[in-house]
Steps between C-alpha positions, in 0.01 A plus 500: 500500500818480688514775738831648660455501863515841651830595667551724757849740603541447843757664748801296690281492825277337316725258341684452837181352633401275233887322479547555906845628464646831570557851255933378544395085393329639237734751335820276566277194310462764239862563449576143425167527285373198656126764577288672276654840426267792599348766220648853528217787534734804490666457871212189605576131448180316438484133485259260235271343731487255246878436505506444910221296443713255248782537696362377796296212313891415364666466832208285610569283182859464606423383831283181368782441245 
């Protein structure tokens, strides 16, 4: 069977210490969309753990390119 592996919401400190960049890195990279945009709950931004997982395999990609 192919199973979807289970994601997870986390919050921005969270994120913050996966990536190792700051809450201002983060939303600026945002802006210029080059980071995963975060999931609205009401007034909380969540974040796929999933996503800043493939986001960080991606810039890992780019540096053996």
């Amino acid at each position: 069977m192919n199973q979807k592996p289970l994601d997870r919401l986390i919050k921005i400190e969270e994120v913050m210490a996966q990536v190792g960049m700051g809450k201002t890195k983060i939303y600026e990279m945002l802006q210029f969309e080059e980071f995963p945009a975060p999931i609205k709950l009401g007034r909380y931004s969540r974040w796929s753990q999933i996503e800043i997982q493939n986001w960080i395999e991606e810039q890992k990609s780019k540096r053996a390119a």
